[in-house]
C-alpha positions as CSV (number, residue, x, y, z in Angstrom):
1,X,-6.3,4.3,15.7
2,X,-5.9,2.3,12.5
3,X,-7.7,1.9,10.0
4,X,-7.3,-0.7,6.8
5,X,-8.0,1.2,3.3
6,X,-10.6,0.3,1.1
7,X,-9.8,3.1,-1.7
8,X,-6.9,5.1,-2.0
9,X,-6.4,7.3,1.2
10,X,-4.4,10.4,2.0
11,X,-3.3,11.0,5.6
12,X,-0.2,13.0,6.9
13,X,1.1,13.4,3.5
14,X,1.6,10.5,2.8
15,X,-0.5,7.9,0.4
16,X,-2.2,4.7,0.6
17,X,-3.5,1.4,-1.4
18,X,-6.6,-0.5,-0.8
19,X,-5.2,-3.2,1.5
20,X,-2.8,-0.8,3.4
21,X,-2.6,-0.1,7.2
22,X,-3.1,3.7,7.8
23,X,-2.0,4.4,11.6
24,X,-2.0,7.2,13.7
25,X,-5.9,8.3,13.0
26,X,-7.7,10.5,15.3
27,X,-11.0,9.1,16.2
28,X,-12.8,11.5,14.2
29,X,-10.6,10.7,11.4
30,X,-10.8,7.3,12.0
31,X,-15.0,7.8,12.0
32,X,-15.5,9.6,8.4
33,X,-13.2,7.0,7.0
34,X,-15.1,4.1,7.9
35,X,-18.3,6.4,7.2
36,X,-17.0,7.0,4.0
37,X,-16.3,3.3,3.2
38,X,-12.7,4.2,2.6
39,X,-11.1,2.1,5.0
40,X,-12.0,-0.8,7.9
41,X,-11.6,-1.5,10.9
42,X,-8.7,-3.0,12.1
43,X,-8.4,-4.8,15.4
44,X,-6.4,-3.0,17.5
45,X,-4.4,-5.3,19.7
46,X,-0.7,-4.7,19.6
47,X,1.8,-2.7,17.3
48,X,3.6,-6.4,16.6
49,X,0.5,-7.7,15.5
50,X,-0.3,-4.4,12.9
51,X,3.1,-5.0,11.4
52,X,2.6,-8.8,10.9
53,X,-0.9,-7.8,8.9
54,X,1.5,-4.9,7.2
55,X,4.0,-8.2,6.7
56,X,0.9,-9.9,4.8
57,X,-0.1,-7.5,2.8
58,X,2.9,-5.9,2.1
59,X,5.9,-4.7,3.6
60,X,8.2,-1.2,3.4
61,X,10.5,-0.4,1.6
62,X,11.7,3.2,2.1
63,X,8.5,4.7,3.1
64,X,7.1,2.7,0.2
65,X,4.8,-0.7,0.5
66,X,6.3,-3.5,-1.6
67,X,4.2,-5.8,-2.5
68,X,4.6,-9.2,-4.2
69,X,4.4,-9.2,-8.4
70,X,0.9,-11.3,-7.5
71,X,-0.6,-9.0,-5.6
72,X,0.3,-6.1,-7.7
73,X,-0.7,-7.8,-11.1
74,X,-4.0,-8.1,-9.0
75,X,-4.7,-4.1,-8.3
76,X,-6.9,-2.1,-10.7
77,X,-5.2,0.3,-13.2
78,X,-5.4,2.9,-11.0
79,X,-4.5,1.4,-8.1
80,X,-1.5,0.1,-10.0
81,X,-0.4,3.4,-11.2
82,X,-0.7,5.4,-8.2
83,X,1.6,2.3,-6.3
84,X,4.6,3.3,-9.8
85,X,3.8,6.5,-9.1
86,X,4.6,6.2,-5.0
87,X,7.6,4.4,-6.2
88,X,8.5,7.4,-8.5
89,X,8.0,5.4,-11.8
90,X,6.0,6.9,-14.7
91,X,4.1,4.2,-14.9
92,X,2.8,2.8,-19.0
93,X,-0.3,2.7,-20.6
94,X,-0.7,-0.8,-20.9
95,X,-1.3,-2.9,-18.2
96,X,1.2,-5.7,-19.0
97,X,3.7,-3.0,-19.2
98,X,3.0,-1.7,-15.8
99,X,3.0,-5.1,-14.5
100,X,6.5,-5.4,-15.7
101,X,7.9,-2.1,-14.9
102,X,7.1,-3.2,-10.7
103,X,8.6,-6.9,-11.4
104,X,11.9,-4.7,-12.6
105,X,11.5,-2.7,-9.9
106,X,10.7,-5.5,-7.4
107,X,13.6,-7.6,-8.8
108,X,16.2,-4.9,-8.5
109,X,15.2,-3.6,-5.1
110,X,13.7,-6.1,-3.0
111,X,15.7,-9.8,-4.0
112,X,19.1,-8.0,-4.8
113,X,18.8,-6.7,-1.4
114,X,17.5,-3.6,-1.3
115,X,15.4,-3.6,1.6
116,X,17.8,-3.6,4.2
């Protein structure tokens, strides 16, 4: 089962953001998350369709979500350090800072190329 995060989930080792696709949940997994409020549910119709909603909120790069400079610029300090941190940047203090260490990042890895 899937489930979308609400808060910043943990499952399988890896990491997610609020807005992320977490797959693979047992149902009991699946049931304390959404009893938690952590995540959403997701309607389950195909795999295609749970990567076009991945497409829309973000896509992978290397294990990693990408998202667009917007959307990042729109997370909570937190939320935007944990996604540097996922991308293995120490990420600054301030949040303009942060906001320009992922449009580096974003420039260098996803429109030179880097995702494929």
């Amino acid at each position: 089962m899937d489930i979308k995060a609400l808060g910043k989930i943990r499952h399988n080792g890896k990491d997610y953001i609020p807005g992320q696709i977490v797959p693979g949940l047992t149902q009991e997994e699946y049931d304390r998350l959404i009893q938690l409020k952590a995540g959403e549910e997701v309607e389950q119709s195909s795999s295609s369709e749970s990567q076009e909603y991945n497409d829309f909120t973000g896509f992978q790069l290397n294990g990693a979500v990408v998202l667009s400079v917007e959307d990042f610029a729109n997370l909570k300090a937190d939320d935007q350090k944990a996604h540097l941190k996922a991308l293995e940047i120490e990420p600054a203090g301030k949040e303009e800072d942060r906001i320009a260490q992922y449009e580096e990042w974003y420039a260098e890895q996803v429109t030179a190329g880097g995702n494929d």
